[in-house]
C-alpha positions in Angstrom: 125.8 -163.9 -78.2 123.4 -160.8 -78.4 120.0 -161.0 -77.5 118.5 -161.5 -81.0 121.1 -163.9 -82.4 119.4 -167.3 -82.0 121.3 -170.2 -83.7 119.1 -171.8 -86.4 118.4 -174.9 -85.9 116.6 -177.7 -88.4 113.7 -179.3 -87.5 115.7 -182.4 -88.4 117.1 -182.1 -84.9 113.6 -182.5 -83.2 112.9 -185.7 -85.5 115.9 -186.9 -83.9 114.3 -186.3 -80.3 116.5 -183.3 -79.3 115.4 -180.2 -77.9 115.6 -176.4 -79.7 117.4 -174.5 -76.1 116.4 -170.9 -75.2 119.4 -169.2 -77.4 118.2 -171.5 -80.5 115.5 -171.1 -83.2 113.5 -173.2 -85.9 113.4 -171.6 -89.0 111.3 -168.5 -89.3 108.1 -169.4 -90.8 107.8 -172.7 -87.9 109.1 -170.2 -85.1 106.2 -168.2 -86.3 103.5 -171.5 -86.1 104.9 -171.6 -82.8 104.2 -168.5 -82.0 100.5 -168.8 -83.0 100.0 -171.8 -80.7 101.9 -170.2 -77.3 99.3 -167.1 -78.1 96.5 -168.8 -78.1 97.5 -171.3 -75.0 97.4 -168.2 -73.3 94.6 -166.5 -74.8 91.8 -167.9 -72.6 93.0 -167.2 -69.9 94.5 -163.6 -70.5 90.9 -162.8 -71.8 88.9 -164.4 -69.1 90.8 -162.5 -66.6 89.8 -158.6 -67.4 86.8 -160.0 -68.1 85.8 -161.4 -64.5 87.6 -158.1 -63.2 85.5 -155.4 -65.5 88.7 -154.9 -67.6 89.3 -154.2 -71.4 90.3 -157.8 -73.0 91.7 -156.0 -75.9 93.9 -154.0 -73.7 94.7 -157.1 -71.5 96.0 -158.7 -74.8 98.0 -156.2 -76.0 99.6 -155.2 -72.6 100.3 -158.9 -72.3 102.6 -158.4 -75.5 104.0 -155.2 -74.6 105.0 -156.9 -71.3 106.3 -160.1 -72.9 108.4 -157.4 -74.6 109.4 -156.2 -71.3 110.7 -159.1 -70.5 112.5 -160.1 -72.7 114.9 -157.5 -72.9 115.4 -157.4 -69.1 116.1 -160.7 -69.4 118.8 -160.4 -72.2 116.8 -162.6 -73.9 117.6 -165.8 -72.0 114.6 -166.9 -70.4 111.8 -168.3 -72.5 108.3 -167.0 -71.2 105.2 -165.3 -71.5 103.2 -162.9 -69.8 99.8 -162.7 -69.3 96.7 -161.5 -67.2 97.4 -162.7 -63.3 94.5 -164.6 -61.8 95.9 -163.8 -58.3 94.5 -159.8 -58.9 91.0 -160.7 -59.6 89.9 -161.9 -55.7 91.7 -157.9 -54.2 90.2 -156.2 -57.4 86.9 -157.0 -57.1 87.8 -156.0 -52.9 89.1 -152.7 -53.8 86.6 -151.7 -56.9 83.5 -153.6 -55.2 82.8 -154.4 -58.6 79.2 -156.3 -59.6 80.5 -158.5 -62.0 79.2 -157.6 -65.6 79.9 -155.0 -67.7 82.9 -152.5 -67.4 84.4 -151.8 -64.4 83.3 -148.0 -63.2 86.0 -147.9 -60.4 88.9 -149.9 -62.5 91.3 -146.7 -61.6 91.7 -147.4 -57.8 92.5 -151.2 -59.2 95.0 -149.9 -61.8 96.5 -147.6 -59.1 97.0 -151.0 -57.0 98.5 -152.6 -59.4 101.0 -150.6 -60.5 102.1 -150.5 -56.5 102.1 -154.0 -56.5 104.6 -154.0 -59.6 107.2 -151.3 -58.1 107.4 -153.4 -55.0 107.7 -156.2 -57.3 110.7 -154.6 -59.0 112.0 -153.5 -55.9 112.3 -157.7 -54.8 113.7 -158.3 -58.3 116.9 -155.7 -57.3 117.3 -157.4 -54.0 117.4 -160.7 -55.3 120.2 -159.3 -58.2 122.3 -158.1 -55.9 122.1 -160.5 -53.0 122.0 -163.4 -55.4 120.2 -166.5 -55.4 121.9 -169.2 -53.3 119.3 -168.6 -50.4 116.8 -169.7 -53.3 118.4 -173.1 -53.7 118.6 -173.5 -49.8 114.8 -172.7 -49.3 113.6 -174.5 -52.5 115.2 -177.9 -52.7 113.8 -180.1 -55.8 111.2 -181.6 -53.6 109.8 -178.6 -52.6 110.6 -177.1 -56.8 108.8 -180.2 -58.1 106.1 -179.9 -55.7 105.4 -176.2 -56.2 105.2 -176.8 -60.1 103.0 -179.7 -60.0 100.3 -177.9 -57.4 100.1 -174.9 -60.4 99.0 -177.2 -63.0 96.8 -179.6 -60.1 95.4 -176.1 -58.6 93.8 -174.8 -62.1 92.3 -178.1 -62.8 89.0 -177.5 -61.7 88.5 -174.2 -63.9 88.4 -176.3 -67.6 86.3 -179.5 -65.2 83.5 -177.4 -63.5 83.5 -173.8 -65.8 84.3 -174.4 -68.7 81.3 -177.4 -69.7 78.1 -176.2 -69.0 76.2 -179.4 -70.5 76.7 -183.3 -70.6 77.2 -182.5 -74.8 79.6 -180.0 -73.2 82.0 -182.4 -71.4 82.1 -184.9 -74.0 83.6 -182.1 -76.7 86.2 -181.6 -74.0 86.4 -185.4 -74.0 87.0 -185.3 -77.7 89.3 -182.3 -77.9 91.7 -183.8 -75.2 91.6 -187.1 -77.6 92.5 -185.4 -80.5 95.3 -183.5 -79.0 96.4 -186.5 -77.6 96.3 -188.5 -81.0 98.1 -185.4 -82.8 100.4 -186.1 -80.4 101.2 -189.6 -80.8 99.9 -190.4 -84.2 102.0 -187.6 -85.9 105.1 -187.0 -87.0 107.6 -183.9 -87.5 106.0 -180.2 -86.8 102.6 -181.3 -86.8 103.6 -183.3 -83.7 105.3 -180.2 -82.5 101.6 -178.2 -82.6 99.8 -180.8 -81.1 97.2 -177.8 -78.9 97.0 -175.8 -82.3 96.5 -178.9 -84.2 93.6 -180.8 -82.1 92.3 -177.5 -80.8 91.6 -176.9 -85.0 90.3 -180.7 -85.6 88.3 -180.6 -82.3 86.7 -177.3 -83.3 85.4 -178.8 -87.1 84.0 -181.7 -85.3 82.4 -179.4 -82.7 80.8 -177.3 -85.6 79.9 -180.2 -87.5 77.8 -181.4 -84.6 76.3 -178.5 -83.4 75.7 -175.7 -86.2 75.4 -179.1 -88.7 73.3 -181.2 -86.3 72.2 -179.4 -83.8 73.3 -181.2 -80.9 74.2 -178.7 -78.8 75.0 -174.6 -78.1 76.5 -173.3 -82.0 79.8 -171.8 -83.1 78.1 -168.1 -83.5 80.3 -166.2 -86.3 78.4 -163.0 -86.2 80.7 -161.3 -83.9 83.5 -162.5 -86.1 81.6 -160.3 -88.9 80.4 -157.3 -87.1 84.0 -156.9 -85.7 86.4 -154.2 -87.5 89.7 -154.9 -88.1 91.4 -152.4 -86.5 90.2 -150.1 -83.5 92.0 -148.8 -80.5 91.7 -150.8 -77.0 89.9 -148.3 -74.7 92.6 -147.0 -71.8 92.1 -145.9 -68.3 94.6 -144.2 -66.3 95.1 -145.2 -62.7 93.9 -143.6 -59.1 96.2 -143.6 -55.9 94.5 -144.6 -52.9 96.0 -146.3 -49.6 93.2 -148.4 -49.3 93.2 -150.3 -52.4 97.5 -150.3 -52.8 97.0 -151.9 -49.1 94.5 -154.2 -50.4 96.3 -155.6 -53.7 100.2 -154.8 -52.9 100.8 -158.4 -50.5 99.4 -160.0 -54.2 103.3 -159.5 -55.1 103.8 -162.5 -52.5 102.0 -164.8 -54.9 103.7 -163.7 -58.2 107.3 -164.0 -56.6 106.3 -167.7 -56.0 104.6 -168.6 -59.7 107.7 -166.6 -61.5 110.2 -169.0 -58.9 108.2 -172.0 -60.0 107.9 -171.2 -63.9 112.1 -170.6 -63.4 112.3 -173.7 -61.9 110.0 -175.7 -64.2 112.3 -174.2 -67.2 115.5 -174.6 -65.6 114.6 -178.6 -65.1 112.9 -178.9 -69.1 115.7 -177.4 -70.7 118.5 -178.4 -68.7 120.1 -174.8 -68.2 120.0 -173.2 -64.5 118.2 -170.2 -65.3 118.7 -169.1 -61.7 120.7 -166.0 -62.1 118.2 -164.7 -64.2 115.8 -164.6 -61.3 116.2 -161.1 -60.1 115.5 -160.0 -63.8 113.1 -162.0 -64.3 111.2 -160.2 -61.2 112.1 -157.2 -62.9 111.0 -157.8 -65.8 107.5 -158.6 -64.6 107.3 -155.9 -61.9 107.9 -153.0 -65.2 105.3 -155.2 -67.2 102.7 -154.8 -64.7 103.6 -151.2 -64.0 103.1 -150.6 -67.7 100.1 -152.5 -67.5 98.3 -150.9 -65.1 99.4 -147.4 -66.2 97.0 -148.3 -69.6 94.0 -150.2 -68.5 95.6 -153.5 -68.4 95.6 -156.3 -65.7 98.7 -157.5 -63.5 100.8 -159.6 -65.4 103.0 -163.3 -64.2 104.5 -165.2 -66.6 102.4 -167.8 -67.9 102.1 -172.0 -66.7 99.8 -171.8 -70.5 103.2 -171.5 -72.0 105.2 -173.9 -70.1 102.8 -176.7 -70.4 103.0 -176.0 -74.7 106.6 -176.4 -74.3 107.0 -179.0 -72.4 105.2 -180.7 -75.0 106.6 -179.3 -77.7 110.5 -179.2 -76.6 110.7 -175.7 -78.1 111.9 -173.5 -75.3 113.5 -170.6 -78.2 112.9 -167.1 -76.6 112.3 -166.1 -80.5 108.6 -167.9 -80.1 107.5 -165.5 -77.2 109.0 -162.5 -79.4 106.5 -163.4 -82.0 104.0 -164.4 -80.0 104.5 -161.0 -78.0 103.9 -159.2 -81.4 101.1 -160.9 -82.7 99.3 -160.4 -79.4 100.1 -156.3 -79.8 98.5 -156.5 -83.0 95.6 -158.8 -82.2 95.1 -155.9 -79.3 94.5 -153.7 -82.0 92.1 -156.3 -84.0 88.4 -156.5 -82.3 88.3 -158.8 -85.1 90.9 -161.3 -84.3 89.5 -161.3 -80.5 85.7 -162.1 -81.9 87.5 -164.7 -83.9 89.3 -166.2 -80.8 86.5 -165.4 -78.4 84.4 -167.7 -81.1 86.2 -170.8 -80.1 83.9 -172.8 -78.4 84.1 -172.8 -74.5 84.3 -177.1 -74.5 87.0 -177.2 -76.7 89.2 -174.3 -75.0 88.7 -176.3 -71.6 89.9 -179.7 -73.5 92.8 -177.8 -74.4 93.4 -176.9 -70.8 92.9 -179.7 -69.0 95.8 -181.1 -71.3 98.2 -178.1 -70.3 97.5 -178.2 -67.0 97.9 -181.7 -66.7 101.3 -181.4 -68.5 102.5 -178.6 -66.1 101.6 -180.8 -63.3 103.9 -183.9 -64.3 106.6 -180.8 -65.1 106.5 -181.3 -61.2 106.9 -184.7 -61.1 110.0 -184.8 -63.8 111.5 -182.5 -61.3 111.0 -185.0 -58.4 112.4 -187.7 -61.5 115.7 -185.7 -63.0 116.8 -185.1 -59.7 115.8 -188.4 -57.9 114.2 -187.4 -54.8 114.2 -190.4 -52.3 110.7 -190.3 -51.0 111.4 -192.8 -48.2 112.7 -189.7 -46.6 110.0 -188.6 -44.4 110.8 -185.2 -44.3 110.6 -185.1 -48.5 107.4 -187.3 -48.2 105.6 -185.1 -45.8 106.4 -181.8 -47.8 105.3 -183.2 -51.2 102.2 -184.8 -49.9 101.0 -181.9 -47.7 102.1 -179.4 -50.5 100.5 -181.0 -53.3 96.7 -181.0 -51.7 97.1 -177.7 -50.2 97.1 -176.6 -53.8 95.1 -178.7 -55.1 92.3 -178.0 -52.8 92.7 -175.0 -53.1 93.5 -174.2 -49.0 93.1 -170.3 -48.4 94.8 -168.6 -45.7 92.6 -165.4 -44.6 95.2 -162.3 -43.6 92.5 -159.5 -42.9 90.8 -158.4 -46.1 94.5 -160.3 -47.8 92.9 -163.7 -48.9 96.4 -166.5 -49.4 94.5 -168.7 -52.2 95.6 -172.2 -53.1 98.9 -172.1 -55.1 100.5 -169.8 -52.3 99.6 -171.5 -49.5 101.0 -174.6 -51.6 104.0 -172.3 -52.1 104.7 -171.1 -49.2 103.5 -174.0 -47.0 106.0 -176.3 -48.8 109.1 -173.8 -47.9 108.3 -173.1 -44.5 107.3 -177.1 -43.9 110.7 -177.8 -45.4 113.2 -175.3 -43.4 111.0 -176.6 -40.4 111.4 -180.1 -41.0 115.4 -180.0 -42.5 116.3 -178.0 -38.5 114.9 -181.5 -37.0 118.3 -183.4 -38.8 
């Protein structure tokens, strides 16, 4: 099979509760709906990103399709994912840049020159693990550890949608009700609708939000004026990169955390679809190392493949690599739109963090359905232990200081969970 000859598959076959695999497709026009949702899973979070580091969101955006792109041909096509802005930059790029936190980022060249550092050494790891293979992956990273790992990145971002994202008691409510209509999409629904639960609620949530605030007056109101001052088409603004040793020192050992979230979005995949994606790990750290290379060489953030995008399709049991080829390309042309950005960038704040808590809680149980499919026996100390410690490492957030390197939550988790299991697995 090339890498652009999906097998066509009716939506019949989701009706019957089966899944559309990574070498399948839906019919055009639904691959395209599809699309549209995965883009704007990750949308909030690509955007709020470059925004909290001084960055361009437009340029984020659009090197977050380019580097989709990326991916997906050094992948052959075989691995179902997206690419967007890392969090795990924004802690050593506000280090390196010293940057205030409004407004554009004066030093964002010694960043970009960082990050592009950080991305060859990334590739370099990718070319290791192609060549040496990847049964030292399966010897470190045993389900309980995979399903652990996977559940702590869903648990870890919890707190941004719960304590950032509602600013009011009205606030938390309209999360309250944009989780609830998700969740009756979901249920209530049948056929494709059912398939675009987050597009679907995150739509109904936002009329009822409007209704209540710019009809009512209840709380802050949708404000359309940025959707109408916007043009429709206007170049990103670029920024070329700076090499210095102090900031490359400073945001290279990042490549330590996107190694782990790219092992645990492989893992999470390989256990929804059913297919061991394995041997496309080394590519798939290629892949992302070029992306963020490319990235940075423009203006554009560091980029890891999205947990957004897994939690859509775990819901949605689409996992066709066509989706993230059109959701690549939209999000290259909405780079190119400051009106499609004011027009995303209008949702309101509540309902984007109702739509998150639901993703993140479904990444989370992707965790758990690994500890399920592959029936861990938790009266095993030594699986207890790991799962238990791993799990509120990450959750709370546990940060491991390295001299000016700062080890946040979901590496900690990561690495915490590997090193607790080869520790504990020597005692047999």
């Amino acid at each position: 099979m090339g890498m652009l000859d999906w097998t066509e598959k009716s939506s019949a076959v989701l009706q019957q509760g089966g899944v559309i695999g990574p070498d399948e497709r839906l019919p055009w026009p639904l691959t395209s709906a599809m699309g549209v949702q995965h883009v704007i899973a990750m949308f909030g979070s690509t955007v709020l990103a470059p925004l909290l580091m001084g960055f361009d969101p437009n340029v984020a955006i659009l090197m977050s399709g380019i580097g989709t792109l990326i991916f997906f041909v050094i992948t052959g096509g075989k691995v179902p994912s997206y690419l967007g802005s890392s969090f795990s930059f924004i802690g050593v790029v506000i280090a390196a840049t010293a940057y205030a936190g409004k407004g554009p980022n004066a030093n964002i060249g010694v960043a970009l020159g960082g990050i592009i550092a950080c991305g060859a050494v990334y590739t370099v790891i990718g070319a290791i693990v192609q060549s040496a293979g990847t049964h030292w992956i399966e010897r470190f990273m045993p389900p309980v550890v995979t399903g652990a790992v996977v559940a702590v990145i869903g648990l870890n971002l919890a707190g941004i949608p719960v304590k950032n994202m509602a600013g009011s008691n009205f606030d938390s409510w309209m999360q309250v009700v944009t989780f609830v209509s998700v969740a009756l999409v979901a249920v209530m629904t049948r056929g494709m609708l059912q398939r675009l639960l987050i597009l679907a609620g995150l739509i109904v949530a936002s009329a009822i939000y409007a209704l209540l605030t710019n009809g009512l007056g209840w709380g802050k109101p949708i404000d359309v004026s940025g959707i109408a001052q916007a043009t429709w088409l206007g170049l990103p603004s670029l920024a070329a990169p700076v090499f210095t040793a102090n900031a490359m020192l400073l945001i290279v050992p990042v490549v330590i955390i996107l190694v782990a979230e790219n092992l645990g979005h492989i893992k999470a995949v390989t256990a929804m679809t059913g297919k061991n994606l394995d041997v496309y790990m080394g590519r798939a750290f290629i892949g992302d190392g070029l992306a963020t290379m490319v990235s940075g060489s423009a203006g554009g953030t560091g980029v890891t493949t999205y947990a957004e995008n897994i939690g859509v399709m775990a819901a949605t049991k689409i996992y066709s690599t066509a989706v993230f080829v059109v959701a690549a390309l939209i999000a290259v042309v909405l780079g190119f739109s400051p009106k499609f950005g004011a027009l995303i960038q209008a949702i309101p704040l509540p309902v984007m963090g109702g739509v998150s808590i639901v993703v993140f809680g479904l990444i989370a149980i992707a965790g758990a359905k690994i500890w399920v499919a592959n029936q861990v026996d938790f009266s095993d100390n030594k699986n207890l232990l790991v799962a238990a410690i791993t799990l509120v490492l990450g959750t709370g957030d546990f940060t491991l200081k390295f001299g000016q390197f700062a080890l946040g939550g979901i590496g900690t988790a990561t690495f915490g969970a590997i090193l607790l299991y080869a520790l504990l697995n020597r005692q047999r």
